[in-house]
Every structure is written in structure tokens, then in C-alpha cells.
C-alpha positions as CSV (number, residue, x, y, z in Angstrom):
1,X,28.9,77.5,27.6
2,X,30.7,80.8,26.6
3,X,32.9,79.9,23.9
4,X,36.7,81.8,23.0
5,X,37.6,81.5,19.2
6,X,41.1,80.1,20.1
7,X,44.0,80.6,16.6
8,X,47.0,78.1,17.1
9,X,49.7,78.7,14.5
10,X,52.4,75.4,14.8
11,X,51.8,72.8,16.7
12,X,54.0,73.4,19.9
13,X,52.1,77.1,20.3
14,X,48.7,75.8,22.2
15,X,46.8,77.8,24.7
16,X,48.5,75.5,27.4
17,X,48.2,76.8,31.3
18,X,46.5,79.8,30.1
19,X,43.6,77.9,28.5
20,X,43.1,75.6,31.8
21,X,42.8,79.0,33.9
22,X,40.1,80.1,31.3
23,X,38.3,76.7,31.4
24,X,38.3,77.2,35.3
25,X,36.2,80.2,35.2
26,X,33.7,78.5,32.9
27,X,34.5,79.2,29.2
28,X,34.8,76.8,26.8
29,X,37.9,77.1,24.0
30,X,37.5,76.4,20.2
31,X,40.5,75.3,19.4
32,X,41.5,76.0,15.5
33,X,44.3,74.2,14.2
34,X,45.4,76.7,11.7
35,X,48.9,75.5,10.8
36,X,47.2,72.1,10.2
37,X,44.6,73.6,7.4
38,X,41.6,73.7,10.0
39,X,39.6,76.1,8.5
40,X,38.6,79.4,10.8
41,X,35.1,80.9,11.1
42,X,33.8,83.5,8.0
43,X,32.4,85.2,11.0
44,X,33.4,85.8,15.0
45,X,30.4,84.1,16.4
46,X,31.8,83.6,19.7
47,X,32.3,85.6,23.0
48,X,36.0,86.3,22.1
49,X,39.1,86.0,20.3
50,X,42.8,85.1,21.2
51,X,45.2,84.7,18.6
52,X,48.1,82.8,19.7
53,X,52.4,83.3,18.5
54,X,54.0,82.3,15.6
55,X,57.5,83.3,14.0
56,X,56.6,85.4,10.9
57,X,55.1,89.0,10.9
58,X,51.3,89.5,11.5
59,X,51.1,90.2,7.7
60,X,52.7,87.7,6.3
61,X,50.3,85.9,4.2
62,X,52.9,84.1,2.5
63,X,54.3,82.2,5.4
64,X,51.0,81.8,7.2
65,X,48.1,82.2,4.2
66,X,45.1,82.2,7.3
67,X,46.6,85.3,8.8
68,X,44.5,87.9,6.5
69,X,41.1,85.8,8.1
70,X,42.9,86.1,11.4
71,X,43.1,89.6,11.3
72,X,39.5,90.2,9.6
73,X,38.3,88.1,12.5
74,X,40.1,90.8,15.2
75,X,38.9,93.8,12.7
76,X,35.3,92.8,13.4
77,X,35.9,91.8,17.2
78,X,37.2,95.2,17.6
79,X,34.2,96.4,15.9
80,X,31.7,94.5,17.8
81,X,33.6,95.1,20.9
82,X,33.8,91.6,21.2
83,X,37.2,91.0,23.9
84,X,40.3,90.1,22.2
85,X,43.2,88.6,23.9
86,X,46.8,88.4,21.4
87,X,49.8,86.6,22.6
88,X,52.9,87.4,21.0
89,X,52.2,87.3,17.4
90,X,48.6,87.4,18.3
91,X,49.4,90.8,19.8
92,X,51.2,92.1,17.5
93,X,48.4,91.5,15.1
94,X,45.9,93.0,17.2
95,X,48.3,96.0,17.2
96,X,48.6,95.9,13.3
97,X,44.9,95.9,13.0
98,X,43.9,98.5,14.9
99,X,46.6,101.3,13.6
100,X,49.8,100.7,15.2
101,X,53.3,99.1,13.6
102,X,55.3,95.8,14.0
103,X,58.8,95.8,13.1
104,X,60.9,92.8,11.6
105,X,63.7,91.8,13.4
106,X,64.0,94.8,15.8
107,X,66.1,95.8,18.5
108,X,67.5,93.1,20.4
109,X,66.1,89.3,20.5
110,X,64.3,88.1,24.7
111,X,64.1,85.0,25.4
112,X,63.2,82.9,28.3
113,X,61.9,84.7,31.5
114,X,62.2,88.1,31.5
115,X,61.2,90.9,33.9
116,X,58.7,93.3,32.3
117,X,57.7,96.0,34.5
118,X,54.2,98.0,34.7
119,X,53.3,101.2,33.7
120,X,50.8,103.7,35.4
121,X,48.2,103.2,33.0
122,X,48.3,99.7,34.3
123,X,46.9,100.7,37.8
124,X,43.4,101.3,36.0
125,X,42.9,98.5,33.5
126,X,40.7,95.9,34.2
127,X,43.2,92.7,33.7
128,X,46.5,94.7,34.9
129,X,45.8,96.8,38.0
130,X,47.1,95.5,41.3
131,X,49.6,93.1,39.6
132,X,53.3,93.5,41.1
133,X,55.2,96.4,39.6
134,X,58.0,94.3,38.7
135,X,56.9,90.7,37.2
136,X,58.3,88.0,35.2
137,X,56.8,86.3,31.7
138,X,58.2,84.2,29.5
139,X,59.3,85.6,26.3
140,X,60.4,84.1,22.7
141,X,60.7,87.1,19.7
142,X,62.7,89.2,17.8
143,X,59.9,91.5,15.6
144,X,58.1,93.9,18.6
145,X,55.6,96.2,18.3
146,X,56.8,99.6,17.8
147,X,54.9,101.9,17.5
148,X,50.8,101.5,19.6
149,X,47.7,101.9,18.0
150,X,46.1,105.2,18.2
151,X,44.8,106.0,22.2
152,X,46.4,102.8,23.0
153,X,46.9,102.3,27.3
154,X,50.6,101.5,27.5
155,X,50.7,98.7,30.1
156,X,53.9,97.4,30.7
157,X,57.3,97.5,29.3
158,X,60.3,95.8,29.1
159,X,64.5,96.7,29.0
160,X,64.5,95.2,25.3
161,X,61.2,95.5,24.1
162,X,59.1,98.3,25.6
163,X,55.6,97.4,24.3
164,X,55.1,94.4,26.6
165,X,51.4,95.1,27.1
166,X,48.6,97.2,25.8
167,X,44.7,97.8,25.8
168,X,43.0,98.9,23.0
169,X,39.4,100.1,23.8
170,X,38.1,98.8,26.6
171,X,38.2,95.4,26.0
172,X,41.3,94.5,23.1
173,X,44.4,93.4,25.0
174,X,47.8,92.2,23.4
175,X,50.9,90.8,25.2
176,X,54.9,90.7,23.7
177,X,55.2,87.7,26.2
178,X,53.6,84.3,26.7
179,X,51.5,84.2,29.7
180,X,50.5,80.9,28.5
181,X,54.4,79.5,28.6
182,X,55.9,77.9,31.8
183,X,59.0,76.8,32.9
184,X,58.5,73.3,31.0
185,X,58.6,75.2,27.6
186,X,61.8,76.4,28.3
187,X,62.8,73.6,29.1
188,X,61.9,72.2,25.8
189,X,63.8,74.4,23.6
190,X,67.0,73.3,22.2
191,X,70.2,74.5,23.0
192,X,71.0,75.7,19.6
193,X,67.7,77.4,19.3
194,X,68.9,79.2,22.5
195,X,72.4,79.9,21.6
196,X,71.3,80.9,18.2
197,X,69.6,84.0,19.6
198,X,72.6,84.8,22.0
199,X,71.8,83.2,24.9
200,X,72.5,80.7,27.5
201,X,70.7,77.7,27.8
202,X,71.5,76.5,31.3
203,X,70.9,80.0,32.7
204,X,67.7,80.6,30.5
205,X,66.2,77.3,32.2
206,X,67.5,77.7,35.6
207,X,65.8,81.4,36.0
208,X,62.6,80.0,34.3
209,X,62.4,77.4,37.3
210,X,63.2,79.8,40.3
211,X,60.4,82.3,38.3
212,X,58.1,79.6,37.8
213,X,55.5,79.9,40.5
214,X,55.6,83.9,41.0
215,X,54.7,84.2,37.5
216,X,52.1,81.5,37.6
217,X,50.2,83.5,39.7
218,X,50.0,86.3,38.0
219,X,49.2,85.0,35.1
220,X,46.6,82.8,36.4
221,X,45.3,86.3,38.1
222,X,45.3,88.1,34.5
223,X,43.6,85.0,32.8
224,X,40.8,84.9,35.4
225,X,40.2,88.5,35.0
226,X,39.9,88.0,31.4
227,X,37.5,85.2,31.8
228,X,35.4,87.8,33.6
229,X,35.4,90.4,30.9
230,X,34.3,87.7,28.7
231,X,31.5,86.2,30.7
232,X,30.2,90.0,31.3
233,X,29.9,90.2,27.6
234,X,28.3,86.5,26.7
């Protein structure tokens, strides 16, 4: 089967929905247990790459020693132009990689779901066009890309964070938001982790629930799409 190189940095951050919609359209996932000391490969020798979220920056070796193989794993997918897919931290360290800049701590904090709206360069990409203008995701950061990697397509955007979404090359995507995150993760966040970062806990939950099965399908959409890319490739 078509294998995806799959990087999990805690134990709560899995693949989740994301990976069942891949594993519908036929790949297989390796799973690597970073935070636990699984070791990654030396070399990408599958038919893509998706580095999952974590808390600290994308280049914070200290907090997370694997993240310098991470990134020399999405250096030489982005050489091979093997198809990368980065979720939140995994984004932001595709965008670090490939030229652009990640900020600590910047601008204000999103959590829970959070409308993200699409850009015109969206109507064109392979995993973005036809998607509603106006969609939900579910979001948990406070460091954002800020600045895109050189000839970067701008995807989507958001009121707090407007890096949302981007496609480097033809086939290197990364995502602010997690795609692979429902409304049961929400769900499962504390109330002082939620009030910590200014915001309300029974509201964050109740608009994950009414947002639940819109996003879903969207999501589900974008993930199938990807699966496509990657099967084209293998």
C-alpha cells in the first residue's frame, strides 16, 4: 500500500478523523510516536509527509530535540517533490523550511472553531478550489506564520491569524487549523486551558457542536483530495 510518514508530537495530537479519511482512499499511515522517543526515518522513503501540532516553535530543538529530523525530512520532501501535508505546527514548519517566518506568541490567541475564509488563489489549488468561501476549522495556537515562503499561494485567511492556509510548489501544503480536530476535542479541553487563553468554554463547545458536520465535510473533501495527490505520485 502507499504509505504517509505520519509525525505525532504529544500524545493527544494523532492524525484522528483526518487519518480515517486518508485510510479510505487507500493509503496506509506510519505512525511515529515522536514525543514517546520512537525514532523517525534517516530518509523520507514513503509517498508523503504530514507533520502534526505541537506547542513550541518549529525550531525548537530544545523543547522537541526530533524537530531538526522533522524538518530535514520536509527539506528533502520538498526537494523530491514528495506531497507534504503540515497541521498547525506541522505547517508552520513546512513554512520555516521552505523560507518563510513563524512568530512566538503573535497577535491574538484562536481557539475552538473558527471561521477562516478563502482566498482567490484558492479557486485553482488542487485540495482548496470549490470549497465554501466562508468555512469553519478548529483552531488551538498562539505563534502564526507571518510571513509565506517565497511564491507561496495564499489560500485562506483568518480575522486573527491571516495565514490559514498555503501551497508551496505544487504539492507542499500547510494549515494554521486542525482539520484533523472535531467537536469531541473541544470537548476535551479543560476549562482553564480555555479561560487561560481568554475564552469561554461553554461557548467554545457549543459552536464546535453546531459547526461539527459542515466542517466535516470539508475536511473530509480536502483529505480525500490529498489522498489523490499522493496516490498520483506513488
Amino acid at each position: 500500500m502507499t504509505k504517509v510518514l505520519v509525525v505525532q508530537n504529544g500524545p493527544d495530537g494523532g492524525p484522528r478523523r483526518f487519518g480515517a479519511w486518508l485510510e479510505q482512499r487507500g493509503l496506509a499511515l506510519d505512525v511515529v510516536h515522536a514525543y514517546a522517543g520512537a525514532p523517525l526515518p534517516r530518509r523520507l522513503d514513503h509517498a508523503a509527509i504530514l507533520p502534526l501540532g505541537g506547542g513550541p516553535m518549529p525550531d525548537d530543538d530544545v523543547a522537541m530535540p526530533w524537530l531538526a529530523a522533522v524538518r530535514e525530512l520536509v527539506a528533502e520532501a520538498l526537494a523530491r517533490d514528495v506531497p507534504v501535508f503540515g497541521v498547525c505546527q506541522g505547517g508552520q514548519l513546512l513554512a520555516h523550511v521552505a523560507g518563510g517566518r513563524v512568530t512566538a506568541s503573535h497577535g491574538e490567541p484562536e481557539m475552538g472553531s473558527t471561521p477562516v475564509a478563502l482566498r482567490a488563489e484558492a479557486a485553482a489549488d488542487p485540495l482548496f478550489a470549490g470549497l465554501p468561501e466562508r468555512v469553519t476549522a478548529v483552531q488551538r495556537h498562539v505563534d502564526a506564520v507571518t510571513e509565506l515562503p517565497p511564491g507561496a499561494a495564499w489560500l485562506a485567511e483568518s480575522k486573527r491569524c491571516p495565514h490559514q492556509a498555503f501551497r508551496h510548489g505544487d504539492r507542499a501544503w500547510g494549515v494554521q487549523f486542525h482539520p484533523e480536530a472535531g467537536a469531541d476535542n473541544v470537548r476535551a479541553w479543560s476549562d482553564e486551558s480555555i479561560r487561560a487563553r481568554g475564552f469561554d468554554p461553554d461557548r467554545l463547545r457549543t459552536e464546535a457542536d453546531r459547526d461539527e458536520r459542515e466542517s466535516a465535510a470539508v475536511w473530509e473533501q480536502v483529505a480525500h483530495r490529498f489522498a489523490r495527490v499522493v496516490r498520483a505520485e506513488g
